[in-house]
C-alpha positions as CSV (number, residue, x, y, z in Angstrom):
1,X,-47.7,28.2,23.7
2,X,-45.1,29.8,25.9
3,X,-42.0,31.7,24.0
4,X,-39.8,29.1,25.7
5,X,-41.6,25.8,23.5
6,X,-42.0,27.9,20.6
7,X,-38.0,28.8,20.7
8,X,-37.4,24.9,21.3
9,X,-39.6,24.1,17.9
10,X,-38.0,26.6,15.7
11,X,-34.7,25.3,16.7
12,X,-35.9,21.6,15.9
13,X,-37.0,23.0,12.4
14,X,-34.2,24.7,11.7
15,X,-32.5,21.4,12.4
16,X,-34.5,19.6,9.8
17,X,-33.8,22.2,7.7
18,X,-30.7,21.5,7.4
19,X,-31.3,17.9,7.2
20,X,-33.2,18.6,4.2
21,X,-30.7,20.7,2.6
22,X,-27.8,17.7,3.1
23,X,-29.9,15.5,2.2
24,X,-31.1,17.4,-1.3
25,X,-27.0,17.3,-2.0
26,X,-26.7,14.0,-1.3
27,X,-29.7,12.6,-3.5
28,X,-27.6,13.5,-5.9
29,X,-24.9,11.1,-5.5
30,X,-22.2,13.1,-6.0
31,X,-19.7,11.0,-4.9
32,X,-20.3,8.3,-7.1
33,X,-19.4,10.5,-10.3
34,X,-16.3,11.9,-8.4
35,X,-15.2,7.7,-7.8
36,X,-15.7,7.0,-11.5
37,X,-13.7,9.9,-12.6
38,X,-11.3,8.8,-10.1
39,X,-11.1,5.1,-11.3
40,X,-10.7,6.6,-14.9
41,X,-8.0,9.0,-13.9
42,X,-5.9,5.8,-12.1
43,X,-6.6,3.7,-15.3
44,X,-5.8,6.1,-17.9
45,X,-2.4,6.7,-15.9
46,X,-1.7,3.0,-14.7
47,X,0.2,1.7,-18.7
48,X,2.2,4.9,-18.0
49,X,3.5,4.4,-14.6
50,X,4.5,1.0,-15.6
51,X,6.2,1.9,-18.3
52,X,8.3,3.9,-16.3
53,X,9.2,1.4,-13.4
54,X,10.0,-0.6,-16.4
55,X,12.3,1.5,-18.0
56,X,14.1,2.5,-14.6
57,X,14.8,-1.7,-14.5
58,X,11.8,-3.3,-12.7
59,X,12.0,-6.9,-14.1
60,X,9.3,-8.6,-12.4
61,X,5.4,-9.3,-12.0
62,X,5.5,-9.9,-15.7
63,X,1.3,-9.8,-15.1
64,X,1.9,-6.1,-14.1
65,X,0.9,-5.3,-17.9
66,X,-1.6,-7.5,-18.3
67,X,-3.9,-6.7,-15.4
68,X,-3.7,-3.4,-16.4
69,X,-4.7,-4.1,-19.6
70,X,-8.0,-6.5,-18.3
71,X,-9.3,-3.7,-15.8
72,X,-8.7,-1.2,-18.9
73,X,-11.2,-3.4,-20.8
74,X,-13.7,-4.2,-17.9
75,X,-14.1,-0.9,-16.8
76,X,-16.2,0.8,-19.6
77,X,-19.2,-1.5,-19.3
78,X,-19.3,-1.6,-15.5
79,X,-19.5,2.3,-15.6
80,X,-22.4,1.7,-17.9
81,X,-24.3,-0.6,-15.7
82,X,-23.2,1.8,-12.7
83,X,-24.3,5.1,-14.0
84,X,-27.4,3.3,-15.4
85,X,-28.0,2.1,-11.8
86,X,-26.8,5.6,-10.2
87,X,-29.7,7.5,-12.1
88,X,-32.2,5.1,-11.6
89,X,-31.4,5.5,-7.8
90,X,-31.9,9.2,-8.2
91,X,-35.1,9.7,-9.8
92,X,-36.5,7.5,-7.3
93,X,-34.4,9.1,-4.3
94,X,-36.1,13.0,-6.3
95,X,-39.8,11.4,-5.4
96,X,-39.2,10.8,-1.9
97,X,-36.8,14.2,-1.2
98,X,-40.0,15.8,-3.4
99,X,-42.5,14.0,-0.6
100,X,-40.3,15.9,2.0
101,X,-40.1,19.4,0.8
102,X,-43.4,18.9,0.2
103,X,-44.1,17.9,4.0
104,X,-41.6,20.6,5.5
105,X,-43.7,23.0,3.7
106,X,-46.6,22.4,5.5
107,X,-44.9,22.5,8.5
108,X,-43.3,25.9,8.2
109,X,-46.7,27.1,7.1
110,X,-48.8,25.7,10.3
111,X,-46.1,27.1,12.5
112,X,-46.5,30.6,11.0
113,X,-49.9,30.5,11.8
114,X,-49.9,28.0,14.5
115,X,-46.9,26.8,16.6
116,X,-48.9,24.2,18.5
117,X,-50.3,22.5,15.7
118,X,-47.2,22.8,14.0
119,X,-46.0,19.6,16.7
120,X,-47.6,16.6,15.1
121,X,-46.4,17.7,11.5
122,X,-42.7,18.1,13.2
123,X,-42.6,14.5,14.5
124,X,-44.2,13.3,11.1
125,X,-41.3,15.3,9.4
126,X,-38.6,14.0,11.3
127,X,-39.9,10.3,10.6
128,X,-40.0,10.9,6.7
129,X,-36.7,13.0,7.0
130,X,-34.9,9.6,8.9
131,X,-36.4,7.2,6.6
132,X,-34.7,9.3,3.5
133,X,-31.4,9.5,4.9
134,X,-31.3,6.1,5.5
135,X,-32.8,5.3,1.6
136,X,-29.6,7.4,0.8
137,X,-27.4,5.7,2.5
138,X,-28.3,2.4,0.9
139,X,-28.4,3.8,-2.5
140,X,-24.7,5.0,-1.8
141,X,-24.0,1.4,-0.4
142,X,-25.9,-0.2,-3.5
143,X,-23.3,1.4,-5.9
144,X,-20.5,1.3,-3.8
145,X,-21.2,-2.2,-3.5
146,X,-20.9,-2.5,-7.2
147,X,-17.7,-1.3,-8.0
148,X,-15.7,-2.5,-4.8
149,X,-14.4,-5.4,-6.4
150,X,-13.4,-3.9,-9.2
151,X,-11.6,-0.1,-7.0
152,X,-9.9,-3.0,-5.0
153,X,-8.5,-4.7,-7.9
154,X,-7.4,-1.4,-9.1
155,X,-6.2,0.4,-5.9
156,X,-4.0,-3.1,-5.4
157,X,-2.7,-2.5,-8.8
158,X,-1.9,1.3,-8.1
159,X,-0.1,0.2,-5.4
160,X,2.1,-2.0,-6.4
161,X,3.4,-0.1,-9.3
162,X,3.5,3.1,-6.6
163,X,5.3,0.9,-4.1
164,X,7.7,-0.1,-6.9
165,X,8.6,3.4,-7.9
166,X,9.1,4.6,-4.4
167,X,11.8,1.5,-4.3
168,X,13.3,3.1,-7.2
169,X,13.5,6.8,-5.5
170,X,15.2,5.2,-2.4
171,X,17.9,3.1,-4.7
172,X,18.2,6.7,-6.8
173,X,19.4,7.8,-2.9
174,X,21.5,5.3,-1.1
175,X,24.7,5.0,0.0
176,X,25.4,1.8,-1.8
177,X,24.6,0.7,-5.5
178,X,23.7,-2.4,-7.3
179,X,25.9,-4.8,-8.7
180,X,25.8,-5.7,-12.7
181,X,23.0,-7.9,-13.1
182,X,21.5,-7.2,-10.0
183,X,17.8,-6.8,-10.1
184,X,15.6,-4.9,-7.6
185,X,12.3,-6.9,-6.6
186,X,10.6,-5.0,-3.3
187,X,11.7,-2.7,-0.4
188,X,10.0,-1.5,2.7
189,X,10.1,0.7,5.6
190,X,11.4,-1.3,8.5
191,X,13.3,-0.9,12.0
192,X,16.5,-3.1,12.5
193,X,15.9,-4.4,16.1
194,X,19.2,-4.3,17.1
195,X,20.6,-1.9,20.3
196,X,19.6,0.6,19.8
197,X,17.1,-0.2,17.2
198,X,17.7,1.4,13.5
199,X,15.4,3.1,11.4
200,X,15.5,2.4,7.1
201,X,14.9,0.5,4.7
202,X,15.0,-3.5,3.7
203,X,15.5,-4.4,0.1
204,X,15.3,-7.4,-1.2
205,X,16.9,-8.0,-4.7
206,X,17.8,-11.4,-6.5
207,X,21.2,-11.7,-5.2
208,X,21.1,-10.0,-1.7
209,X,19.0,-9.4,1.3
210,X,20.0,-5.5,2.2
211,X,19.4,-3.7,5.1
212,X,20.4,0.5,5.2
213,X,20.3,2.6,8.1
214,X,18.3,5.7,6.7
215,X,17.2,8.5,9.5
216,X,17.4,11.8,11.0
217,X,19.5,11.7,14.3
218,X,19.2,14.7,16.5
219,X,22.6,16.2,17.3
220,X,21.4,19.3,19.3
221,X,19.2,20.0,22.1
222,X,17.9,23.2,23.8
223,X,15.7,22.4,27.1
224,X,14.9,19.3,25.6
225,X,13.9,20.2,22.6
226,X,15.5,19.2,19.2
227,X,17.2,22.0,17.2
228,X,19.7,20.5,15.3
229,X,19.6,16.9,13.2
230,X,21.7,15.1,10.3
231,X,20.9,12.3,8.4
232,X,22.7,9.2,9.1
233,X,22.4,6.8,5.9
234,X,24.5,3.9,5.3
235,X,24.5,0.1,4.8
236,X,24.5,-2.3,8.0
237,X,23.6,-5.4,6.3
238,X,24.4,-7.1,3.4
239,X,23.3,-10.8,2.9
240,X,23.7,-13.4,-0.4
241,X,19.8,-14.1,-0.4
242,X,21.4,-18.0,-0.5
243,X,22.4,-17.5,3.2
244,X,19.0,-16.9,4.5
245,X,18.2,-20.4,6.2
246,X,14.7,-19.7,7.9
247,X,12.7,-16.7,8.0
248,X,10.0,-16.7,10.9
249,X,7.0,-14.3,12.1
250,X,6.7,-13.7,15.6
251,X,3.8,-14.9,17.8
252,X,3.9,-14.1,22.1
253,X,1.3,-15.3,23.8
254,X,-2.3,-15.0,22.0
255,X,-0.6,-11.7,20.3
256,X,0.4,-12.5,16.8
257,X,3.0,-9.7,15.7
258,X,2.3,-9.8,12.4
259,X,4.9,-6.9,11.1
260,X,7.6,-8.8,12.5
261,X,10.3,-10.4,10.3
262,X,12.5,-12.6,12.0
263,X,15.6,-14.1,9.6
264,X,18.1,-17.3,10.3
265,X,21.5,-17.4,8.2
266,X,23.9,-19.8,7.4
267,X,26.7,-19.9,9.9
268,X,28.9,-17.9,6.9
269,X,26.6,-15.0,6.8
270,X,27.6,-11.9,8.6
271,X,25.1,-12.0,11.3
272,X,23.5,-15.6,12.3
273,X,19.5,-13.7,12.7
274,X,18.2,-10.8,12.4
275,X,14.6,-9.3,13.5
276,X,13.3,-6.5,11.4
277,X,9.8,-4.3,12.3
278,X,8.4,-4.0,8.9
279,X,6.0,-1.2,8.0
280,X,3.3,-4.3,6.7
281,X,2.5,-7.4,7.1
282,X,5.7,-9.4,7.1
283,X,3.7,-12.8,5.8
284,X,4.5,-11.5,2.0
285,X,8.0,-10.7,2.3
286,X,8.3,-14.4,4.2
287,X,7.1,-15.7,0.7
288,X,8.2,-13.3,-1.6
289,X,11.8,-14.6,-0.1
290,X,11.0,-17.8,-0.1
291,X,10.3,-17.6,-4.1
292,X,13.5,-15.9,-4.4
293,X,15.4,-19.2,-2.4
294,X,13.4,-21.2,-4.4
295,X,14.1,-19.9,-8.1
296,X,10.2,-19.6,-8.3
297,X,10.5,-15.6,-9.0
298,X,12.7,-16.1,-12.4
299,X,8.9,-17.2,-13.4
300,X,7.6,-13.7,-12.7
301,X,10.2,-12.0,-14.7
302,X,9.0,-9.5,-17.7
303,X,12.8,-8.5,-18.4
304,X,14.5,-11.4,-19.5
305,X,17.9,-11.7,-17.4
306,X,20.9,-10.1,-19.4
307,X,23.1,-13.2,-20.3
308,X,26.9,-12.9,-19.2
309,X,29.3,-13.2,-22.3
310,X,30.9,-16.7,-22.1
311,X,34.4,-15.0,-21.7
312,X,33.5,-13.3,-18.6
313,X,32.1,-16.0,-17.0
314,X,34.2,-17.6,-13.9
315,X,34.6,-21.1,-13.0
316,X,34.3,-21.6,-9.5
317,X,37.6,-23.1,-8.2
318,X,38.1,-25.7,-6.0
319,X,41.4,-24.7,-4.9
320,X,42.2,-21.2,-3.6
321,X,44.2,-19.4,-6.5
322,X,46.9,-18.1,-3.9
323,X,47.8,-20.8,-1.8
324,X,46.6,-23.5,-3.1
325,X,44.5,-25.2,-0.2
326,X,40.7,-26.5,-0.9
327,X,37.8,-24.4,-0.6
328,X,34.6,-26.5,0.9
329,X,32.5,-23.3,1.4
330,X,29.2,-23.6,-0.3
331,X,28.8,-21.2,-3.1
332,X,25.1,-20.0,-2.2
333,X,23.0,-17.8,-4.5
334,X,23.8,-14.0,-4.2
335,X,27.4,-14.8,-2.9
336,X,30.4,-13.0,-5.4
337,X,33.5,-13.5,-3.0
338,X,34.7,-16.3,-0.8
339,X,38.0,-15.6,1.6
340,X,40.2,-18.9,1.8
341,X,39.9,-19.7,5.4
342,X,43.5,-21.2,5.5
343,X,45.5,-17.3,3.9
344,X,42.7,-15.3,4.2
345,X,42.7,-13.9,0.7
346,X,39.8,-13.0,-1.0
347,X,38.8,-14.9,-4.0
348,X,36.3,-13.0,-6.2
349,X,33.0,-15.5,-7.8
350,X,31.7,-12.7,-10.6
């Protein structure tokens, strides 16, 4: 055998040595005990992290508790059945990697004595080497396919209570606050597509649909080249939830733009539509404010709503207090002021 073969089979074992190696770590399924310490890391913390959105005012998805609770109680006998299936996997996957070693062995040893021999063994090797890799791989999928259910369940859980407390962090910063009563039910990333468009954040609470401006403007630049920003943060909308009329997604041509949020308002509201660039899927924020127009969302509430002592609660009049003309507005839910259209004053509702 010439030195230039022999050099092109060492490098092909050396490549299946390799093989081997990853494949004697992976045999192990080591990822599998790192994803069930993970899923008991998120469900030991999960009661926690609710309890805090709870005590920073989240009043709603009363089921919050409860889910937790049911994937709490799941969860131990699963992990039974998987790590009962994850070793049973393998001792089986440790007879065939055993096969291989065996195999290689032979192979190193007839090309230590005799490269050209060593050729047949090599193809042999590779074949058994492939078929184990892919047994691997659908051990790994067998398992995964086990618990994926139950990690979605859980990852949608973590998320939701994550999501909430990030809502909470940008309230703790902006520029405007709530009003007594006022509860907090979901916020998002999203771009006002306005000119120019606006970067921030949408909120949607039980009395108002709120949009603020929330980003880093550059101020200063050298060749092109941004070296001096400020954060411009402040509130640009700010509508009683009872003044959305429609809300729409967005469809052009056979694209569907499913992050779109388009809004109609009531001819009172400050703007008549709106268009917002949301940083999901704008189909649950279409019925999430639809449940809020509807009343459906007091359902979901865990915090009962704090009742308004009967001496502070206002009448709404039908005559305007100053000068005395009628008021046909419609109250709508989320409004606290009307202005009399005939002396302008303002007439406050809470």
């Amino acid at each position: 055998m010439d030195a230039e073969l022999r050099e092109q089979l060492q490098s092909e074992i050396w490549s299946l040595e390799s093989r081997l190696s990853t494949l004697r770590r992976e045999a192990l399924l080591p990822q599998i005990s790192d994803e069930l310490e993970d899923i008991d890391t998120r469900l030991a913390s999960l009661p926690v992290s609710i309890e805090k959105i709870r005590t920073r005012g989240y009043a709603f998805k009363k089921d919050l508790e409860a889910r937790a609770e049911a994937l709490r109680e799941q969860w131990p006998e699963l992990r039974v059945r998987v790590e009962g299936e994850t070793e049973d996997l393998k001792r089986t996957l440790k007879v065939a990697l055993d096969r291989a070693e065996r195999e290689f062995a032979s192979l190193r040893a007839t090309f230590q004595r005799s490269p050209s021999s060593a050729q047949a063994i090599l193809a042999s090797c590779q074949s058994t080497i492939e078929g184990l890799e892919d047994k691997v791989q659908a051990a790994q999928e067998n398992i995964e396919g086990m618990i994926d259910t139950f990690r979605q369940s859980v990852d949608q859980t973590v998320k939701e209570v994550e999501d909430i407390a990030w809502m909470f962090d940008q309230l703790d910063e902006a520029s405007f606050g709530l009003r007594p009563q006022e509860n907090p039910i979901e916020a998002t990333e999203a771009v006002y597509l306005t000119e120019p468009k606006l970067k921030g954040i949408l909120y949607l609470t039980d009395q108002r649909l709120i949009f603020e401006r929330k980003e880093d403007v550059v101020t200063k630049k050298v060749l092109f080249i941004p070296t001096k920003k400020k954060r411009v943060q402040e509130m640009v909308l700010d509508v009683p939830i009872g003044m959305v009329e429609e809300c729409i997604g967005e469809e052009k041509g056979f694209i569907l733009h499913k992050e779109i949020l388009g809004l109609k308002f009531s001819p009172k509201a400050p703007v008549r539509e709106a268009r917002f660039q949301l940083k999901e899927d704008s189909s649950a924020w279409r019925a999430l404010i639809g449940r809020v127009l509807s009343g459906e969302i007091e359902k979901e509430r865990a915090i009962p709503k704090e009742e308004v002592p009967p001496e502070e609660v206002k009448e709404i009049p039908a005559k305007c207090p100053f000068c005395g003309a009628a008021l046909p507005q419609e109250i709508v839910r989320g409004m606290t002021t009307i202005t009399c259209e005939y002396c302008g004053n303002v007439i406050r509702l809470q």
